[in-house]
C-alpha positions as MATLAB code, in Angstrom:
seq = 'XXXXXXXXXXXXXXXXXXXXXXXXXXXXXXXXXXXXXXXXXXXXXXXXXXXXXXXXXXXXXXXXXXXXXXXXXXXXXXXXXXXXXXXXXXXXXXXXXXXXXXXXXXXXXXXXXXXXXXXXXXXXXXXXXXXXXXXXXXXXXXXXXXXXXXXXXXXXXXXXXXXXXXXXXXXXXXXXXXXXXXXXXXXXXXXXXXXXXXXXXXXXXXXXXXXXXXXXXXXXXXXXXXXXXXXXXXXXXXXXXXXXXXXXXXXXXXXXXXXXXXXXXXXXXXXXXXXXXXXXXXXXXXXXXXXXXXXX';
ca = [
      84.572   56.943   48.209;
      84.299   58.264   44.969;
      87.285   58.219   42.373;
      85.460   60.604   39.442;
      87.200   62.885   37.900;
      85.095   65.353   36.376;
      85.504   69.074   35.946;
      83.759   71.273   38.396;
      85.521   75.032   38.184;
      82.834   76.931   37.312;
      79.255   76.008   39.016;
      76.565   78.834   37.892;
      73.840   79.206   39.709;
      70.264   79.571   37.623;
      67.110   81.263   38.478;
      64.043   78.404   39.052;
      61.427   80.491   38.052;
      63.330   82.377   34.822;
      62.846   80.427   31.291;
      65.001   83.011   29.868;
      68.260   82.904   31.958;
      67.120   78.117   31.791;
      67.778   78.804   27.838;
      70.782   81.040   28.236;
      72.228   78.473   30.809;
      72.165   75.738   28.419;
      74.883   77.380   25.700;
      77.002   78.878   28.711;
      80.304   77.740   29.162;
      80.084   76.962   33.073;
      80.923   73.008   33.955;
      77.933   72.738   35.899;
      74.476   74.133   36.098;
      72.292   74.801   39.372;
      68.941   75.873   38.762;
      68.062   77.192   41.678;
      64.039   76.621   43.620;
      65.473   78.271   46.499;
      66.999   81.876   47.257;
      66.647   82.584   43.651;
      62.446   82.322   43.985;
      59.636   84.066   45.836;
      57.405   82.122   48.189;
      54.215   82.630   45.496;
      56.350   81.540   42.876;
      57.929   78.315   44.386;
      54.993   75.698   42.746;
      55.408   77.173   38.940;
      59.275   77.695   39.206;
      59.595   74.012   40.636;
      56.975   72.953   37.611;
      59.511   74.956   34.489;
      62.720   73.429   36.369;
      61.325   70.226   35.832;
      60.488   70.638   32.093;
      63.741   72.347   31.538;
      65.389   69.307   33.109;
      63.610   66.653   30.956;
      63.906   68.456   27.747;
      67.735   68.484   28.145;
      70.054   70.005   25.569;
      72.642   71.047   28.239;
      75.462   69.570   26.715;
      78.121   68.327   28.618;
      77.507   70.213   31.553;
      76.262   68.318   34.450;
      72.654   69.549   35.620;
      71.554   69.968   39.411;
      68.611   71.167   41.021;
      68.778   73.189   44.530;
      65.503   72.277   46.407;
      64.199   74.427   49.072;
      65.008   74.001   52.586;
      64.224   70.376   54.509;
      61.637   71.300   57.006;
      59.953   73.578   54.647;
      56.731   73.272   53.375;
      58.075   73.151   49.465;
      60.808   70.487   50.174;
      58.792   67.265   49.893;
      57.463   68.052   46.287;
      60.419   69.588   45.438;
      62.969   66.999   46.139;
      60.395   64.068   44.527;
      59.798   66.305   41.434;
      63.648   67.484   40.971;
      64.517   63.250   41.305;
      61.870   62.684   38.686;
      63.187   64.925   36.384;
      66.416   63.328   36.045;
      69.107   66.015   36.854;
      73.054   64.735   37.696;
      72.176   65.515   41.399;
      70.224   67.401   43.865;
      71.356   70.140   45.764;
      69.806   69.798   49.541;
      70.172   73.696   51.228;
      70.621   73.703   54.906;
      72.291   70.109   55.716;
      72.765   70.433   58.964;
      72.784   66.527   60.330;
      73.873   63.012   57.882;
      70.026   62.023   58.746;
      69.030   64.878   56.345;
      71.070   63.446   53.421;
      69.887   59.761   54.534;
      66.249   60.971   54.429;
      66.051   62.532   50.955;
      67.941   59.302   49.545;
      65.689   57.029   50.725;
      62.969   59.590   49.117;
      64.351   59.346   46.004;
      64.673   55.355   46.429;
      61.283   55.270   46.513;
      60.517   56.884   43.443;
      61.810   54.159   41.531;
      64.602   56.384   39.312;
      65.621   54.845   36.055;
      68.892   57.027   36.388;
      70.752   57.384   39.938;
      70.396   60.885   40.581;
      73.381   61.777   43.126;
      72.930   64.459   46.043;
      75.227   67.191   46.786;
      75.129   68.409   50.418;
      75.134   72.466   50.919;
      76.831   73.572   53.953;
      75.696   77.010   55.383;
      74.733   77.005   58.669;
      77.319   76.539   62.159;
      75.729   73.415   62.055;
      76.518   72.350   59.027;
      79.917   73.511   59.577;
      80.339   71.552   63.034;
      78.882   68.496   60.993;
      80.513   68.750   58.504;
      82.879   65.484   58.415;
      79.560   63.238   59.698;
      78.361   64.335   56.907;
      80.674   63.770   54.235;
      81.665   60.853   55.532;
      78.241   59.239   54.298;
      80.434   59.093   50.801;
      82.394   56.258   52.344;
      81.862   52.711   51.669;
      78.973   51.587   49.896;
      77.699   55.123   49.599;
      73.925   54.199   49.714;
      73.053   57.928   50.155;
      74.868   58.588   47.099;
      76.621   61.776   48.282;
      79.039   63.009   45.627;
      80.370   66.115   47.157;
      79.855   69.540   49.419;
      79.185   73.097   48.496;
      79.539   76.183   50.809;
      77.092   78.664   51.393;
      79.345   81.300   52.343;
      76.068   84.029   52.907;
      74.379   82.290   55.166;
      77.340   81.186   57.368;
      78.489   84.653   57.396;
      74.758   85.441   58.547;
      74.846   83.121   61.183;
      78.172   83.563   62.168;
      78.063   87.696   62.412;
      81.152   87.662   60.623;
      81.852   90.405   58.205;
      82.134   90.735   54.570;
      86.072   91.476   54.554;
      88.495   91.394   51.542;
      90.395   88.289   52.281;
      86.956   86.249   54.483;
      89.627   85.733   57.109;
      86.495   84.649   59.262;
      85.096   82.139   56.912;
      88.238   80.633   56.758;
      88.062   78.537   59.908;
      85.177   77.330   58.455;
      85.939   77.162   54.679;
      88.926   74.751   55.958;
      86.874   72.345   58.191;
      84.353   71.715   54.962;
      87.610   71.323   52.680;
      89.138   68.446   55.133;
      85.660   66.565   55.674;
      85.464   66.830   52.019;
      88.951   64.897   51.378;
      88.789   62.717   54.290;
      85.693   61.350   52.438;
      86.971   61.426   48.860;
      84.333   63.701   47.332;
      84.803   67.347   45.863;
      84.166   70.345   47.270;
      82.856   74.286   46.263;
      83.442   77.616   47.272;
      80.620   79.692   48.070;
      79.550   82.572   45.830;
      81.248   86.177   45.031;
      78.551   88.850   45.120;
      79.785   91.573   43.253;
      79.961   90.602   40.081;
      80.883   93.700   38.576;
      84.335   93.414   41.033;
      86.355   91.326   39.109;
      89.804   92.314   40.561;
      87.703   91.149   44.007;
      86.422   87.988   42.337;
      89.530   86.862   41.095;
      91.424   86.940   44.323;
      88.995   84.921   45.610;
      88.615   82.341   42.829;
      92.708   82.579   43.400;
      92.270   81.941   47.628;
      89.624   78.891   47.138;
      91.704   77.324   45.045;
      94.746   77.541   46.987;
      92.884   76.592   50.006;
      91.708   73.191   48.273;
      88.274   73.684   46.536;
      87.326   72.347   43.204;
      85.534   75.039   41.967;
      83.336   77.729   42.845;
      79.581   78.432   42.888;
      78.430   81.795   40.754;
      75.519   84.146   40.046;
      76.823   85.687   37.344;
      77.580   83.746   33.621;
      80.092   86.725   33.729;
      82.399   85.161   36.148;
      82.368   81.721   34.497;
      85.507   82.549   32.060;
      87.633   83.197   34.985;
      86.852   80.403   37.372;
      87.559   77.988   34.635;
      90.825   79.630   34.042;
      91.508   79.492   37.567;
      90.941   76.076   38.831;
      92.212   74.526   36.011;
      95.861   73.268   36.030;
      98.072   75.452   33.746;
     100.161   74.332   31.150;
     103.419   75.050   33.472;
     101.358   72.530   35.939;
     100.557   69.952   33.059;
     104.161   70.160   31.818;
     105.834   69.442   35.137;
     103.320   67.015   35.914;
     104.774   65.211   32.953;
     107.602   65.588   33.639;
     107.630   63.996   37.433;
     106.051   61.149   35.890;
     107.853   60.487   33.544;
     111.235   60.748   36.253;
     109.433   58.255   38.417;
     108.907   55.678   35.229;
     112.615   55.412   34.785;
     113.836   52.094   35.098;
     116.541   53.604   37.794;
     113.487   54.791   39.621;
     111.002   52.113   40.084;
     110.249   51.810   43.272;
     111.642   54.628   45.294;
     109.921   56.881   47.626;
     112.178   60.190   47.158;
     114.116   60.882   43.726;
     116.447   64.062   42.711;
     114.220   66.268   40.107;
     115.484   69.089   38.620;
     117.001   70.681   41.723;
     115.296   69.059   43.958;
     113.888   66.003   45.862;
     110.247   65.033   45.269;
     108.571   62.040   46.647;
     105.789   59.417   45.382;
     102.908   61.718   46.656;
     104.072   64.919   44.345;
     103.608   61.674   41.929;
     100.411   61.248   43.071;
      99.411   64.933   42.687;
     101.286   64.804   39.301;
      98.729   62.265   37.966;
      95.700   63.995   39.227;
      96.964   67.578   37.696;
      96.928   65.420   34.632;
      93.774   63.740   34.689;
      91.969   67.258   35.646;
      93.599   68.400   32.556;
      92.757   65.348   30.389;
      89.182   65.748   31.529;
      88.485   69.323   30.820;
      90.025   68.508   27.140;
      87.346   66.102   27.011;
      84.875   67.922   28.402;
      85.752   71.021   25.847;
      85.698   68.801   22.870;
];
């Protein structure tokens, strides 16, 4: 079970096969980096965008922003070389597209085992097929443990379930929700984070930002983007405000008392709050501490 903290709000995803939008990616403000072999690239351009993603990875100069590579689908015929040549590379983690089964996760770890890594590169598992969805909790809970497939976390792929699914593209994605929910709870019961999937229309930023607004209420971490447009406001949004920080404090600080030690429930300005809004208070703050951090 992992116990990182690290910020994940914004999550922008970058073209394989584009040198331009790799160089722009590296001065952007997003948390995290995807550069994308995937959706992103043509089937005739999949061997020369996997070959630039690989030199853009080694040659760094990213910053603090943690660097991922989505390979192409397991069971296709690019995933082999990809997943070998994104673990060579050295990114923070792989993104696998299409988990569907824990064996999938197992499989590429014990891929990248055999390479030999000087660095542990982590894998993130992308959930966007029924499949996936029903499978969800198998596998996260690979994260428990020793973690020897080194999964850090879950991302939606809120396309493709849609696709799959036949549900419509509704204000609101009261369809997806069902499913949005069941990736959130395998996500906690497993201790890793988890992403909301992607807003298309970038240029709808009254749209985007209810929805930034909706994951985060319903318990992601961040969201996954297309646009380095929308990165300002999901790191606004799924960071704790400084009302948040503040009260967080200020439970704390209640609970420390002297009076206090060791109670379950105490009186709090008004009203009663227990150890776990303690609990949440010193998460709130450690978010917080960690984006000042990240930002410095």
């Amino acid at each position: 079970m992992s116990s990182e903290i690290r910020p994940r709000r914004s999550v922008l995803y970058v073209p394989g096969g584009n040198p331009r939008m790799h160089e722009k990616a590296r001065g952007v403000a997003a948390d995290c980096v995807v550069i994308d072999l995937e959706d992103s690239v043509a089937p005739d351009a999949k061997v020369d965008a996997r070959k630039l993603t690989a030199e853009t990875v080694r040659a760094g100069g990213f910053g603090p922003r943690e660097v991922v590579i989505r390979v192409n689908q397991p069971g296709s015929e690019w995933f082999a070389e990809d997943l070998e040549a994104a673990g060579l590379a050295g990114p923070d983690a792989v993104l696998v597209t299409k988990t569907e089964t824990p064996e999938i996760i197992v499989d590429a770890a014990l891929t990248l085992a055999r390479l030999g890594l000087e660095k542990p590169v982590a894998l993130w598992a992308m959930i966007e097929t029924p499949r996936g969805v029903i499978n969800a909790s198998a596998i996260a809970d690979l994260a428990l443990g020793d973690n020897a497939a080194g999964l850090a976390g879950l991302v939606i792929g809120t396309n493709d379930i849609a696709k799959a699914t036949k549900a419509r593209a509704v204000n609101g994605r009261a369809a997806l929700v069902p499913s949005l929910v069941q990736t959130i709870n395998a996500a906690r019961a497993a201790g890793i984070f988890v992403l909301d999937g992607v807003f298309n229309d970038f240029s709808d930023m009254a749209g985007y930002e209810a929805e930034c607004v909706q994951g985060r209420d319903l318990g992601f971490d961040g969201k996954t983007l297309i646009h380095p447009s929308q990165v300002e406001l999901a790191n606004k949004v799924f960071s704790p405000s400084e009302e948040e920080v503040d009260e967080a404090r200020r439970i704390i600080a209640e609970f420390d008392l002297p009076e206090n030690k060791g109670k379950g429930a105490i009186r709090f300005e008004g009203r009663m709050v227990e150890i776990l809004h303690a609990d949440v208070a010193r998460q709130t703050l450690a978010l917080a501490e960690a984006i000042q951090a990240q930002s410095v």
